[in-house]
N, CA, C and O atoms as a GROMACS GRO file, in nm:
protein
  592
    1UNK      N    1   3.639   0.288  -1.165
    1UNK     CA    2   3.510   0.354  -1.162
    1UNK      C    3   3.489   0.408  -1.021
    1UNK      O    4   3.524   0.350  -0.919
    2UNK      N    5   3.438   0.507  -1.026
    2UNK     CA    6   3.401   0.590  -0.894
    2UNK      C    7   3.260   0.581  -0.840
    2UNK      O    8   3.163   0.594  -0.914
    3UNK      N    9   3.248   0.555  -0.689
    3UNK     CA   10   3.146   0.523  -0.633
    3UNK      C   11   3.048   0.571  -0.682
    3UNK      O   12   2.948   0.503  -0.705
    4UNK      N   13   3.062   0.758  -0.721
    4UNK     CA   14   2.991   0.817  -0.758
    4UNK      C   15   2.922   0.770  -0.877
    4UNK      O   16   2.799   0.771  -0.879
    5UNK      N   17   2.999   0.724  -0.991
    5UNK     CA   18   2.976   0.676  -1.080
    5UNK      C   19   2.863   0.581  -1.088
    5UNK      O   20   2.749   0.584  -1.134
    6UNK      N   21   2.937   0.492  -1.023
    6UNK     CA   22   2.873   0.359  -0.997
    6UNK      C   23   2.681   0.359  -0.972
    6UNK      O   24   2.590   0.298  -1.029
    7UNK      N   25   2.689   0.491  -0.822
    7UNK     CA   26   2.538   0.526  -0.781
    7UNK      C   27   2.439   0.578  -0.878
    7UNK      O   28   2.317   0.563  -0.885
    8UNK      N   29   2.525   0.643  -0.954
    8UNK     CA   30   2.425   0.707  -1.071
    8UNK      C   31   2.372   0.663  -1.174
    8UNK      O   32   2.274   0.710  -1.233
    9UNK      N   33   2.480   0.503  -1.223
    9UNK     CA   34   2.427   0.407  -1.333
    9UNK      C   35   2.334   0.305  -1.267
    9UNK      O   36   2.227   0.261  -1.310
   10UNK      N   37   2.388   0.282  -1.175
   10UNK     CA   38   2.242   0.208  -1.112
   10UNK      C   39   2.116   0.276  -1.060
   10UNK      O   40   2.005   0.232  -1.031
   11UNK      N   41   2.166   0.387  -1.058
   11UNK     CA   42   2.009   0.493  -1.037
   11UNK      C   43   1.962   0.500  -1.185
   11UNK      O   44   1.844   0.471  -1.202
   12UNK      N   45   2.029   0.530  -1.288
   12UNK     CA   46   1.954   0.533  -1.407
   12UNK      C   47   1.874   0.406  -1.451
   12UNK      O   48   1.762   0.391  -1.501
   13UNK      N   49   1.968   0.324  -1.414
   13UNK     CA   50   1.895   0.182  -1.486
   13UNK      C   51   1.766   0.146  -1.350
   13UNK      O   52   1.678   0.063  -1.375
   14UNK      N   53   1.767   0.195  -1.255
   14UNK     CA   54   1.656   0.146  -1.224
   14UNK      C   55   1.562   0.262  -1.274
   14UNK      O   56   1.448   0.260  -1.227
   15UNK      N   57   1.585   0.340  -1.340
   15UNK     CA   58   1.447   0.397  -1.353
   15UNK      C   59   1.394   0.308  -1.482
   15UNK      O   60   1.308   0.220  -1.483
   16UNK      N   61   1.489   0.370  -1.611
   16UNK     CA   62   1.480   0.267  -1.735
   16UNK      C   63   1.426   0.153  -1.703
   16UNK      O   64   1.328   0.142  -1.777
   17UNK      N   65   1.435   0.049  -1.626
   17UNK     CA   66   1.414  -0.072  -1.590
   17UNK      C   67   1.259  -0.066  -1.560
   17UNK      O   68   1.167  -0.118  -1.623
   18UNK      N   69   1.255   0.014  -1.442
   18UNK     CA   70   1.115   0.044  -1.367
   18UNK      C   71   1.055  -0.086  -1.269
   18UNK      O   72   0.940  -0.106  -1.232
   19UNK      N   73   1.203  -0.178  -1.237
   19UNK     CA   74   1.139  -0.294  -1.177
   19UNK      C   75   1.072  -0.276  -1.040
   19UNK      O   76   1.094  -0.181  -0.965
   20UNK      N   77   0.983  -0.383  -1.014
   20UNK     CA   78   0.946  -0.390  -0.890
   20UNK      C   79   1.040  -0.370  -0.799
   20UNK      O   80   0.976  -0.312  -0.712
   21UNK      N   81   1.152  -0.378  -0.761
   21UNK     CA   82   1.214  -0.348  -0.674
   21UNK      C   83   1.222  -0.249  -0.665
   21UNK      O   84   1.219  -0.203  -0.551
   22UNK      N   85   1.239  -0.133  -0.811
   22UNK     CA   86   1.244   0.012  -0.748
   22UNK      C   87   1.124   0.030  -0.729
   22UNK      O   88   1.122   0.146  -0.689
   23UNK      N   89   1.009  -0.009  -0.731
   23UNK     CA   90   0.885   0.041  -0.673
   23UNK      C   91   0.914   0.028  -0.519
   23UNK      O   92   0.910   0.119  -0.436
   24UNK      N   93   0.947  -0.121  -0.496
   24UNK     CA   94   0.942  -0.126  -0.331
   24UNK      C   95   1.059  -0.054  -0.276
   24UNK      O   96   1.075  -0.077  -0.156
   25UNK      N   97   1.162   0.045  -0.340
   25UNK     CA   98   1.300   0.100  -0.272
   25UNK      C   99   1.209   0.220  -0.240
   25UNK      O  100   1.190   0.236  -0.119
   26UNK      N  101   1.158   0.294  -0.311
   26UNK     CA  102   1.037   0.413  -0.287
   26UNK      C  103   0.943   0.384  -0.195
   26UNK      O  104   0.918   0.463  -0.104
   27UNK      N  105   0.888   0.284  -0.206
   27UNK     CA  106   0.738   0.271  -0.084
   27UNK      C  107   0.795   0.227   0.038
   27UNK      O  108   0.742   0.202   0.146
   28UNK      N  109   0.898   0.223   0.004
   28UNK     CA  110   0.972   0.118   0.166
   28UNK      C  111   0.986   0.294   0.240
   28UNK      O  112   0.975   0.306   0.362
   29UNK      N  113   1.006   0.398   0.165
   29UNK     CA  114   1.062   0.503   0.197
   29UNK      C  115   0.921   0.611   0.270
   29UNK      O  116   0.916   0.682   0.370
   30UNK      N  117   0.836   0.584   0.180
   30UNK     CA  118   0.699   0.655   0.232
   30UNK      C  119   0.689   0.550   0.330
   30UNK      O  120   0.716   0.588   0.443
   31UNK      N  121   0.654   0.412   0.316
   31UNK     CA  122   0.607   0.368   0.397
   31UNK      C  123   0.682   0.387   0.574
   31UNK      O  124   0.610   0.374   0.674
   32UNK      N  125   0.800   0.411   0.582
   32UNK     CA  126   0.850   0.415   0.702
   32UNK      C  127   0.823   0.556   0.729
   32UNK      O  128   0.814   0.580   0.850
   33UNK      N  129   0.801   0.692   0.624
   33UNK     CA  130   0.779   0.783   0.697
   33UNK      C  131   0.636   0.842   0.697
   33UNK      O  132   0.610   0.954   0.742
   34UNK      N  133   0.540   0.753   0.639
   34UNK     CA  134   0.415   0.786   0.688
   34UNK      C  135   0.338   0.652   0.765
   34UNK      O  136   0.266   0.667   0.864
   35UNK      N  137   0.361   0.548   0.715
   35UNK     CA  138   0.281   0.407   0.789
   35UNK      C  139   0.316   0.361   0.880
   35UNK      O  140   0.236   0.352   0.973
   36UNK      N  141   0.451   0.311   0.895
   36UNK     CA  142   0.526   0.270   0.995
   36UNK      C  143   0.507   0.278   1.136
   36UNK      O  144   0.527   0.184   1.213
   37UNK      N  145   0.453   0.435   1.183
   37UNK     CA  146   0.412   0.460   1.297
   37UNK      C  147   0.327   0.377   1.366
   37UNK      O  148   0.356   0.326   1.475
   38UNK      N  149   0.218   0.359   1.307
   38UNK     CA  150   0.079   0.255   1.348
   38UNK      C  151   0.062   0.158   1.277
   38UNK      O  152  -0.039   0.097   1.311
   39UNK      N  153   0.149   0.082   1.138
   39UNK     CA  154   0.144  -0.042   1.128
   39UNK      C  155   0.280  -0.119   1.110
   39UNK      O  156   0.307  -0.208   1.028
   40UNK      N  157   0.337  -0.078   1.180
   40UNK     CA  158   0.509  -0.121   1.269
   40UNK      C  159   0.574  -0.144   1.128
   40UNK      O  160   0.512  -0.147   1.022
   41UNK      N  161   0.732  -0.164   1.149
   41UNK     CA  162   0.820  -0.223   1.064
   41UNK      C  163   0.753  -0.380   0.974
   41UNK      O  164   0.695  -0.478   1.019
   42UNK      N  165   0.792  -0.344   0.847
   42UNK     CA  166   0.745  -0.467   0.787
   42UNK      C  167   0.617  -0.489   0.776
   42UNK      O  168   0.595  -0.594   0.716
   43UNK      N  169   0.512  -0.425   0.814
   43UNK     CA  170   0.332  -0.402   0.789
   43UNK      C  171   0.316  -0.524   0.873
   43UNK      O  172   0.252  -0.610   0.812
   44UNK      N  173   0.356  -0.564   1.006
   44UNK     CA  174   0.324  -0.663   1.059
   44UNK      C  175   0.178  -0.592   1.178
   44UNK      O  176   0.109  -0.654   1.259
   45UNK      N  177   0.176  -0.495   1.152
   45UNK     CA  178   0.042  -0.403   1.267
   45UNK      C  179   0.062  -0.399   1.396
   45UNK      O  180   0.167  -0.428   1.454
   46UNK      N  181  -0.046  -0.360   1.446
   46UNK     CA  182   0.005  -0.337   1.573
   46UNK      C  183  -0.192  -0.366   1.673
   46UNK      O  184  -0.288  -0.288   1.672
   47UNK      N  185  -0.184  -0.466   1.722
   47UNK     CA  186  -0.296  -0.535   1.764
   47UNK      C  187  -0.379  -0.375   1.835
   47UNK      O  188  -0.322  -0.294   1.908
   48UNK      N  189  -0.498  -0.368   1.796
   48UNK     CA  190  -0.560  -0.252   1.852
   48UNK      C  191  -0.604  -0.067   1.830
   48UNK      O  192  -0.698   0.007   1.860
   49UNK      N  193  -0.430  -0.054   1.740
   49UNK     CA  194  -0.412   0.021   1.640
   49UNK      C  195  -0.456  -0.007   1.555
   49UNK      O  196  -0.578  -0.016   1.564
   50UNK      N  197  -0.403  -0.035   1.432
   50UNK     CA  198  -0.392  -0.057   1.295
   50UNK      C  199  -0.359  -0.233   1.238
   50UNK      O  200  -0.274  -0.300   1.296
   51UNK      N  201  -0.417  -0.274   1.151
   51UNK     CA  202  -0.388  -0.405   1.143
   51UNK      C  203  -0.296  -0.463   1.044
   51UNK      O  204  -0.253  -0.376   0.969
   52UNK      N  205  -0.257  -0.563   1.023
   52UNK     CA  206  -0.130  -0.616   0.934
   52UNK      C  207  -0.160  -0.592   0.815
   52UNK      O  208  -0.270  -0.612   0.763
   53UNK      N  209  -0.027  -0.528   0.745
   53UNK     CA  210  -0.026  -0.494   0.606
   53UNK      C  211   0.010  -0.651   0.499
   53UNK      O  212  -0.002  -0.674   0.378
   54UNK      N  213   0.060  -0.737   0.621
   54UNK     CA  214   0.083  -0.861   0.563
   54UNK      C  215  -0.014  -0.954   0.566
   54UNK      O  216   0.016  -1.037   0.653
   55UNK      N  217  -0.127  -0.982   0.508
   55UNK     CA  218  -0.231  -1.022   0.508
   55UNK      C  219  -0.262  -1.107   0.355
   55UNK      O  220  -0.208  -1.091   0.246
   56UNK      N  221  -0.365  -1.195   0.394
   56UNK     CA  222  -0.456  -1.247   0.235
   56UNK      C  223  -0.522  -1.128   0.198
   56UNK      O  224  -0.552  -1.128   0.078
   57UNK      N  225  -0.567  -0.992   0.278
   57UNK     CA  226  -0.622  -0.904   0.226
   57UNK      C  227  -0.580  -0.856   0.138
   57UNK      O  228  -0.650  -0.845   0.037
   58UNK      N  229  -0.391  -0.786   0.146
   58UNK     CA  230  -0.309  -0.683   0.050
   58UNK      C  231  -0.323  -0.830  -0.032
   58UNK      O  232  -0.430  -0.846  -0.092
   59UNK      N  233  -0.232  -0.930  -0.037
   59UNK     CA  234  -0.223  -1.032  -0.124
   59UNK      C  235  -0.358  -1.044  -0.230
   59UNK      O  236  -0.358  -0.998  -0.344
   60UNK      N  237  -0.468  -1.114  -0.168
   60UNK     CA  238  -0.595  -1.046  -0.246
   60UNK      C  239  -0.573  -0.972  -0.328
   60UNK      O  240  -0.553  -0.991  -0.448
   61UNK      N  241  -0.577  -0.859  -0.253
   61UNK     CA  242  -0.613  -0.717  -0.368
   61UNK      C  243  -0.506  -0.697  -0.454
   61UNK      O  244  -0.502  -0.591  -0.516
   62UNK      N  245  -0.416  -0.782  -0.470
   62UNK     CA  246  -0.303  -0.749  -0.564
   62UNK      C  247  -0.346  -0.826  -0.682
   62UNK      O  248  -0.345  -0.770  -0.792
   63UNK      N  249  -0.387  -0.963  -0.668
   63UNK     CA  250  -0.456  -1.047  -0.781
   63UNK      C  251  -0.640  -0.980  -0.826
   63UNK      O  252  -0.687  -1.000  -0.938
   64UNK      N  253  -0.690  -0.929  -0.752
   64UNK     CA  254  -0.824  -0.900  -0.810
   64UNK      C  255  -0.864  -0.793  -0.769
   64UNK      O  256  -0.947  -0.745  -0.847
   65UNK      N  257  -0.840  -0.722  -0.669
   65UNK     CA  258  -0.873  -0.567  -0.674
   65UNK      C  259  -0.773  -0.472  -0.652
   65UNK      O  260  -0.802  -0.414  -0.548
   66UNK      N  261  -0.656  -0.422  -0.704
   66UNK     CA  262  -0.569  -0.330  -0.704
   66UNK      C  263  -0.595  -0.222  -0.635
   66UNK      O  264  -0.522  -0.185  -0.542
   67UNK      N  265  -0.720  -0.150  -0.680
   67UNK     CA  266  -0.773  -0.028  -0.647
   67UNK      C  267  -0.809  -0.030  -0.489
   67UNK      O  268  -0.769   0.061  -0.417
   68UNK      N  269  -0.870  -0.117  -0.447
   68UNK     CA  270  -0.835  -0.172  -0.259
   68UNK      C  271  -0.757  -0.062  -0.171
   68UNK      O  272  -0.806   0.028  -0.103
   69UNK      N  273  -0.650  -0.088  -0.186
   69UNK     CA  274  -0.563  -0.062  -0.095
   69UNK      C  275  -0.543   0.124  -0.128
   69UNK      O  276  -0.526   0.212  -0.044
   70UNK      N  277  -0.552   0.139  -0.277
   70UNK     CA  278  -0.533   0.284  -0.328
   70UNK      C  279  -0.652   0.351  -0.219
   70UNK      O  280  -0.646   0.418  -0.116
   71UNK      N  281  -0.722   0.312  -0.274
   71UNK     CA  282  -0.868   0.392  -0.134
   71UNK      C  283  -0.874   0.399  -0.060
   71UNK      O  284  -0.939   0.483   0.001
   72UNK      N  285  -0.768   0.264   0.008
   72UNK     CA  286  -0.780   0.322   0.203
   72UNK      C  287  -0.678   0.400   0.186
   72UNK      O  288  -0.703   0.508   0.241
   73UNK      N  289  -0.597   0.400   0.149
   73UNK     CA  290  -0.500   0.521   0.152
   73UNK      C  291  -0.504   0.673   0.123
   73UNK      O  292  -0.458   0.762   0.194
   74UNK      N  293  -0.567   0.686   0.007
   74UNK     CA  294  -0.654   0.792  -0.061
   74UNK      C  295  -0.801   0.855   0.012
   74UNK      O  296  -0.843   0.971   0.007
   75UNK      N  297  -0.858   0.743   0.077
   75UNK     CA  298  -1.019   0.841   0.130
   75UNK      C  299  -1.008   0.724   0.298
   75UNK      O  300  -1.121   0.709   0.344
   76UNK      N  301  -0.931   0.673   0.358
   76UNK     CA  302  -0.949   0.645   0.477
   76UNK      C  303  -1.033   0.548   0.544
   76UNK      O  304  -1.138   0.538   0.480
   77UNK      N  305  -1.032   0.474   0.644
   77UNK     CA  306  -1.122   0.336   0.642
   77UNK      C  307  -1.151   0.381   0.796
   77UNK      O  308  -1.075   0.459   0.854
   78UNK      N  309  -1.243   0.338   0.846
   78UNK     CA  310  -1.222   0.370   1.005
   78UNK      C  311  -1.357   0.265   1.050
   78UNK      O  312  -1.440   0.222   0.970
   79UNK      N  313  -1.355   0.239   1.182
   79UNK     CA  314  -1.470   0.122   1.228
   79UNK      C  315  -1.418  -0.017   1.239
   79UNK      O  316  -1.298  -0.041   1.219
   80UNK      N  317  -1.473  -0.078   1.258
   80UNK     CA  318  -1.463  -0.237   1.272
   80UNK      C  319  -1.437  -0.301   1.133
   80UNK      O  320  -1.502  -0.308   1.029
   81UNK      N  321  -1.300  -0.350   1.178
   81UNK     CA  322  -1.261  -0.434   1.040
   81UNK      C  323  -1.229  -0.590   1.104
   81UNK      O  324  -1.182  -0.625   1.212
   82UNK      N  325  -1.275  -0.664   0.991
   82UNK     CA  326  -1.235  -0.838   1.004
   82UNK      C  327  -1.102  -0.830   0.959
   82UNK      O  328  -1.062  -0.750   0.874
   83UNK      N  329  -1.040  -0.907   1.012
   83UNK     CA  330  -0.905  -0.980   0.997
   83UNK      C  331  -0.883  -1.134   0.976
   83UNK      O  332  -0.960  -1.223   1.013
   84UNK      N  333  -0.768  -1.148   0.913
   84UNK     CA  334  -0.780  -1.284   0.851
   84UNK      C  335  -0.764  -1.397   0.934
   84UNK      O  336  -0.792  -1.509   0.893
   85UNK      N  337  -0.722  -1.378   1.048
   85UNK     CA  338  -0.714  -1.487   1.155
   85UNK      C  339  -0.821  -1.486   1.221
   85UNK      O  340  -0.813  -1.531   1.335
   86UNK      N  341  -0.952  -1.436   1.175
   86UNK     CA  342  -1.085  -1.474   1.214
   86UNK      C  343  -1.099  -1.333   1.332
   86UNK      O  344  -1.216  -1.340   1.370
   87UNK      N  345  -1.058  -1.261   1.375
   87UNK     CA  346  -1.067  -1.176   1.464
   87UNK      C  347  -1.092  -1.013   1.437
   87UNK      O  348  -1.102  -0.987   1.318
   88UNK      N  349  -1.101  -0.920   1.512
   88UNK     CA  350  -1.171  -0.835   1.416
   88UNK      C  351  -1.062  -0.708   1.506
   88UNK      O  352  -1.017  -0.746   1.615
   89UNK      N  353  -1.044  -0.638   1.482
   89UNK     CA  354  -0.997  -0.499   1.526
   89UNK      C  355  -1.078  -0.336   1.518
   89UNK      O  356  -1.140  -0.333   1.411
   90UNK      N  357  -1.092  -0.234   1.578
   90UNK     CA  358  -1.152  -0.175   1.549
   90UNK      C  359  -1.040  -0.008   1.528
   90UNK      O  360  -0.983   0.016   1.635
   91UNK      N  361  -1.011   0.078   1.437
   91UNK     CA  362  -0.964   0.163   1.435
   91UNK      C  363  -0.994   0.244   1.299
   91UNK      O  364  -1.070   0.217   1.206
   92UNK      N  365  -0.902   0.356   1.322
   92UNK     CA  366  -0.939   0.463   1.256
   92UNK      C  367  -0.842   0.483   1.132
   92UNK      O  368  -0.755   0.552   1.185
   93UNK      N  369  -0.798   0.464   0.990
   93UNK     CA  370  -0.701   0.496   0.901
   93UNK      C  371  -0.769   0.607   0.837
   93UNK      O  372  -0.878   0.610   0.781
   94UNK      N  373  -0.662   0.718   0.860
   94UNK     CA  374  -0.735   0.870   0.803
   94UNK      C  375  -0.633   0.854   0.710
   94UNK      O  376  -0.525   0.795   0.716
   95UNK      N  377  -0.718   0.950   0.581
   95UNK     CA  378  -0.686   0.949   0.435
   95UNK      C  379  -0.587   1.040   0.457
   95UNK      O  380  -0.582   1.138   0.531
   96UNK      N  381  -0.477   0.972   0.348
   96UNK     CA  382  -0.312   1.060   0.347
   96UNK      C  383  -0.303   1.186   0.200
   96UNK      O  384  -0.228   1.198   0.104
   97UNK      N  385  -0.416   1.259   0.248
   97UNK     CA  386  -0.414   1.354   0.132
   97UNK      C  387  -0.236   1.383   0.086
   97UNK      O  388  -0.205   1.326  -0.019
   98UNK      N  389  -0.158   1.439   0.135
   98UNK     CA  390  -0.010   1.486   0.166
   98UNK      C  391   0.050   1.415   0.049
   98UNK      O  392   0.140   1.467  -0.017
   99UNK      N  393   0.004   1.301   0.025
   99UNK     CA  394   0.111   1.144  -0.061
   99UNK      C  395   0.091   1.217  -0.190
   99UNK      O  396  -0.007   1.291  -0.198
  100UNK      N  397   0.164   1.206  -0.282
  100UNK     CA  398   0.106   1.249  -0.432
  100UNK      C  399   0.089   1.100  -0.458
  100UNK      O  400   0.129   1.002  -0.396
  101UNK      N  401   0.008   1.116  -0.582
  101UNK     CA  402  -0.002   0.995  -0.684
  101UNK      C  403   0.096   0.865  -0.658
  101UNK      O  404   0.068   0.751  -0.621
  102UNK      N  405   0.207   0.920  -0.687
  102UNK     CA  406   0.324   0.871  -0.718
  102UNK      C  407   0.358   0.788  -0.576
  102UNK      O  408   0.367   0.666  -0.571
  103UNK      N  409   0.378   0.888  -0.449
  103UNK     CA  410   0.401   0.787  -0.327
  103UNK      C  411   0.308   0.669  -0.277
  103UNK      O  412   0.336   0.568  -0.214
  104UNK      N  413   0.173   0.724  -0.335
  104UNK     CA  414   0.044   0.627  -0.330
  104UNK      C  415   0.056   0.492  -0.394
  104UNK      O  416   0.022   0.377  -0.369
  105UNK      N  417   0.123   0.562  -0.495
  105UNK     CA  418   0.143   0.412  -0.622
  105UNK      C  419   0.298   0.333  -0.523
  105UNK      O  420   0.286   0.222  -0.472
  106UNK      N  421   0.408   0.398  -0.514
  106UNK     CA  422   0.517   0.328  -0.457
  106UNK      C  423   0.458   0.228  -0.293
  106UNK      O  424   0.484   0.110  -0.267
  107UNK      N  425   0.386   0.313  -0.219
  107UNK     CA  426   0.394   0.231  -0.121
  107UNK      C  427   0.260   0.129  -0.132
  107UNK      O  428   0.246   0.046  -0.042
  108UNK      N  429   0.173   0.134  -0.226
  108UNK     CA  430   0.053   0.033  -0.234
  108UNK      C  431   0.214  -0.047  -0.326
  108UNK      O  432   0.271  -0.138  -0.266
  109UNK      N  433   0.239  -0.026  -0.389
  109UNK     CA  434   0.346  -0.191  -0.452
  109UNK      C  435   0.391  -0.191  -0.363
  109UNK      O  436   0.326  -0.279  -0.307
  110UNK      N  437   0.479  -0.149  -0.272
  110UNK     CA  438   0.540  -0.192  -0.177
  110UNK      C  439   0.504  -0.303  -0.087
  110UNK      O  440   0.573  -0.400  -0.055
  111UNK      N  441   0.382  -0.270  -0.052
  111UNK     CA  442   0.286  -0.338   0.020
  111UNK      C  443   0.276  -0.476  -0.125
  111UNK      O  444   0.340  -0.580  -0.112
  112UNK      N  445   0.246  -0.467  -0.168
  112UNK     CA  446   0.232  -0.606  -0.208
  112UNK      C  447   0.363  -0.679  -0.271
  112UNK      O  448   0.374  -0.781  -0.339
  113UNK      N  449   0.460  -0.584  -0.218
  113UNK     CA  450   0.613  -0.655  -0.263
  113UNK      C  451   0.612  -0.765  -0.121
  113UNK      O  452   0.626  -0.887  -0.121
  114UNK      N  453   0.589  -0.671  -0.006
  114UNK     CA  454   0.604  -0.749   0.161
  114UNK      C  455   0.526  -0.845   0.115
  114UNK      O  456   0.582  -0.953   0.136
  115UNK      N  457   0.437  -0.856   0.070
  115UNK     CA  458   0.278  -0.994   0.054
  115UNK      C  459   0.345  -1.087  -0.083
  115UNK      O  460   0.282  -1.153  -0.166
  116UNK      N  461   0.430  -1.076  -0.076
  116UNK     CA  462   0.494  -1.127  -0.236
  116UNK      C  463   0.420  -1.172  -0.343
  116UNK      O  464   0.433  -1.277  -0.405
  117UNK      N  465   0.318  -1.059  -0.366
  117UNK     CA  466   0.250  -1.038  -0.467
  117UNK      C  467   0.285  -0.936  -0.585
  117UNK      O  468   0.364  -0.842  -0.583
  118UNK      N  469   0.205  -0.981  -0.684
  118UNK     CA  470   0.258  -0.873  -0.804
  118UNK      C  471   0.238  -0.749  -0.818
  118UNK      O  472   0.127  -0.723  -0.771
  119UNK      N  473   0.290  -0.654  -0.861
  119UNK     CA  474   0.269  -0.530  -0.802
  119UNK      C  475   0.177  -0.427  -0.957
  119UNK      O  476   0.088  -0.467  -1.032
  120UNK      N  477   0.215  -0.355  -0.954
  120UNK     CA  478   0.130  -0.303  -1.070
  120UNK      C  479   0.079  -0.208  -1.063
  120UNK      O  480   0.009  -0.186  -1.162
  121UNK      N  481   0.079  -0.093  -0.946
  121UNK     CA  482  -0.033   0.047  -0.947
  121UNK      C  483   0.059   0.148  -0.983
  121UNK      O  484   0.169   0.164  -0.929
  122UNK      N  485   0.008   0.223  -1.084
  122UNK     CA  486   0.099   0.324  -1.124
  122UNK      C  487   0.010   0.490  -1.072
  122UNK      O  488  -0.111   0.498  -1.052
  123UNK      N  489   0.079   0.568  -1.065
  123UNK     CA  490   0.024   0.715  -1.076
  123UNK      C  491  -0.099   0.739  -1.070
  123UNK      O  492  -0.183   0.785  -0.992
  124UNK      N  493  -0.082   0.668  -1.241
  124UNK     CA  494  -0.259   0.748  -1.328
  124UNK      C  495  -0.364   0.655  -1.223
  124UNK      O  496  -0.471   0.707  -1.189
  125UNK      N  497  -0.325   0.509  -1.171
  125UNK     CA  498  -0.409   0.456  -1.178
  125UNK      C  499  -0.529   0.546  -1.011
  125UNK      O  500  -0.650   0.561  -0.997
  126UNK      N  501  -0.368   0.594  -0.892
  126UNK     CA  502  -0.412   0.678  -0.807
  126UNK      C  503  -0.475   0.796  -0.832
  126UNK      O  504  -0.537   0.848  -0.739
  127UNK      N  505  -0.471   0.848  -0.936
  127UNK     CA  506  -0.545   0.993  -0.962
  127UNK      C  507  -0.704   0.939  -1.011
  127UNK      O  508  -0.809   0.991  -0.973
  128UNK      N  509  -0.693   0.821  -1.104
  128UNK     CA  510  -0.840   0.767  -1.175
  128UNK      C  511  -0.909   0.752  -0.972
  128UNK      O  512  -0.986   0.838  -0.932
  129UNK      N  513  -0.869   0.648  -0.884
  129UNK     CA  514  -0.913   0.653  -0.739
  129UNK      C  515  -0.927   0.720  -0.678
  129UNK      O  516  -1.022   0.683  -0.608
  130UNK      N  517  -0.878   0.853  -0.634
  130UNK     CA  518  -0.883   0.974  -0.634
  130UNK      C  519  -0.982   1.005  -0.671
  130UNK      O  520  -1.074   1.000  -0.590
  131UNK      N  521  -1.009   1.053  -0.808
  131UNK     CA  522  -1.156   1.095  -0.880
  131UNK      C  523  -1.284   1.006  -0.847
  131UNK      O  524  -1.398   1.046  -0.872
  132UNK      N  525  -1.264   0.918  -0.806
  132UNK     CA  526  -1.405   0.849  -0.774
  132UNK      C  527  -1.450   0.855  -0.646
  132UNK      O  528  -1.374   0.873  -0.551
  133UNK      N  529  -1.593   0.840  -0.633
  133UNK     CA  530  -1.653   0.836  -0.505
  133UNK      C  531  -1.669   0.703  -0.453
  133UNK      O  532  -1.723   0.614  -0.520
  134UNK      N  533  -1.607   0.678  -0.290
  134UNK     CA  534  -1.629   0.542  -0.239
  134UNK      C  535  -1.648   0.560  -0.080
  134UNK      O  536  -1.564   0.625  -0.018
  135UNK      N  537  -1.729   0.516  -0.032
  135UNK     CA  538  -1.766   0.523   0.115
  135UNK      C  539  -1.710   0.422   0.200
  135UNK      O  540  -1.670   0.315   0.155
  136UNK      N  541  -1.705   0.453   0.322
  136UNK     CA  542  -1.634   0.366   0.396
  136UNK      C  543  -1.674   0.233   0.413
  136UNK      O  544  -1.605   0.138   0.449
  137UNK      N  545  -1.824   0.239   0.374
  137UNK     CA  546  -1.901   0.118   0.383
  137UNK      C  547  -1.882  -0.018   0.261
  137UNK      O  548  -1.876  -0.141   0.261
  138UNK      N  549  -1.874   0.152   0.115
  138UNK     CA  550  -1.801   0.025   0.016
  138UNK      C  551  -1.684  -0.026   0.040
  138UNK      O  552  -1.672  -0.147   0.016
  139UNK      N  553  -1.565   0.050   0.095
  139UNK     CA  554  -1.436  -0.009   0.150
  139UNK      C  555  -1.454  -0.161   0.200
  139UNK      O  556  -1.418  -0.270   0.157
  140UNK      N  557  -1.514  -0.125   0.288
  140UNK     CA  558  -1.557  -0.269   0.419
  140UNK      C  559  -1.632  -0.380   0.327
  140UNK      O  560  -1.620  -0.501   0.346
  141UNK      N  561  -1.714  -0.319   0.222
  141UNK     CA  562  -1.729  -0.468   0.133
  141UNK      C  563  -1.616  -0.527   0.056
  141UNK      O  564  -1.604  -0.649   0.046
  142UNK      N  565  -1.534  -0.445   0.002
  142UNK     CA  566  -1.457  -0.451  -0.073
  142UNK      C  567  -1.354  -0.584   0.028
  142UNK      O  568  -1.317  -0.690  -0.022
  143UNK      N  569  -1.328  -0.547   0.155
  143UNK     CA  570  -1.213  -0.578   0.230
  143UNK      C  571  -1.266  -0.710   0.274
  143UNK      O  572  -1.188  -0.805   0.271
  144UNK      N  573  -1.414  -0.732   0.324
  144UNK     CA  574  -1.493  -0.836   0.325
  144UNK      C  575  -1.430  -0.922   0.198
  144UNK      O  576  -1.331  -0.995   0.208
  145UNK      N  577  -1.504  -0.900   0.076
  145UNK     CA  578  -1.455  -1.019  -0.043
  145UNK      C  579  -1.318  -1.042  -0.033
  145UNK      O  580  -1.293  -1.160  -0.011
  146UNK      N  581  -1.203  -0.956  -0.043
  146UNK     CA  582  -1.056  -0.989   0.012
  146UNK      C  583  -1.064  -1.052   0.067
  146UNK      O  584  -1.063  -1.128  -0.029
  147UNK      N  585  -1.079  -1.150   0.191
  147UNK     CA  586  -1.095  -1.199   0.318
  147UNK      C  587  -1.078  -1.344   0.272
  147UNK      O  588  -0.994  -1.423   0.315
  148UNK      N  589  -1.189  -1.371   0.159
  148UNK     CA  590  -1.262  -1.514   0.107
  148UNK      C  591  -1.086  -1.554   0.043
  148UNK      O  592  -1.063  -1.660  -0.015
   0.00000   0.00000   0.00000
């Protein structure tokens, strides 16, 4: 069998499959070329910048609010945020219009592949987030209950 071979049956079967891992082989891919910059390798953050993608927050929002993380990504968070080690950071995450659906959905699982949580956001669910209205202020409640 030829390498070539080889790359292309395991590219098929991960689509067929659709496992979490190929979610996180995709978001690992946005995520290094759009997040990475300001919340370092591995969503570990960067004190002052941007804060850890490895958090009870993403973890949280993977068990009870999914839609979380779609919104800061989708409409942007900026101001004073709490962090889970009791400390607070203050910065700016501007909304990644650029991402389609699809990269939105790969790197929010991604993010909760790093939090070894279950993953689950597809497409539709970024376009339904997308269509809705949410303020930065609901964000910050939202990220508040995460916290607990």
């Amino acid at each position: 069998m030829t390498v070539r071979r080889l790359r292309t049956m395991v590219a098929a079967a991960a689509l067929l499959v659709g496992t979490e891992a190929g979610f996180a082989a995709d978001g690992a891919q946005v995520f290094a070329g759009t997040c990475q910059a300001c919340h370092q390798a591995g969503g570990v953050g960067a004190p002052g910048l941007a804060p850890p993608l490895v958090s009870p927050v993403i973890r949280n929002a993977a068990a009870r609010q999914k839609d979380y993380p779609v919104m800061v990504v989708t409409k942007g968070l900026t101001g004073s945020l709490a962090l889970a080690d009791g400390g607070s950071t203050t910065g700016a995450m501007p909304p990644q219009p650029a991402l389609t659906d699809a990269d939105v959905a790969a790197v929010v699982n991604y993010l909760f592949h790093l939090n070894h949580a279950a993953g689950g956001v597809k497409p539709a669910d970024v376009a339904r987030v997308r269509a809705q209205t949410s303020t930065n202020d609901d964000l910050k409640r939202v990220r508040q209950d995460l916290l607990k």
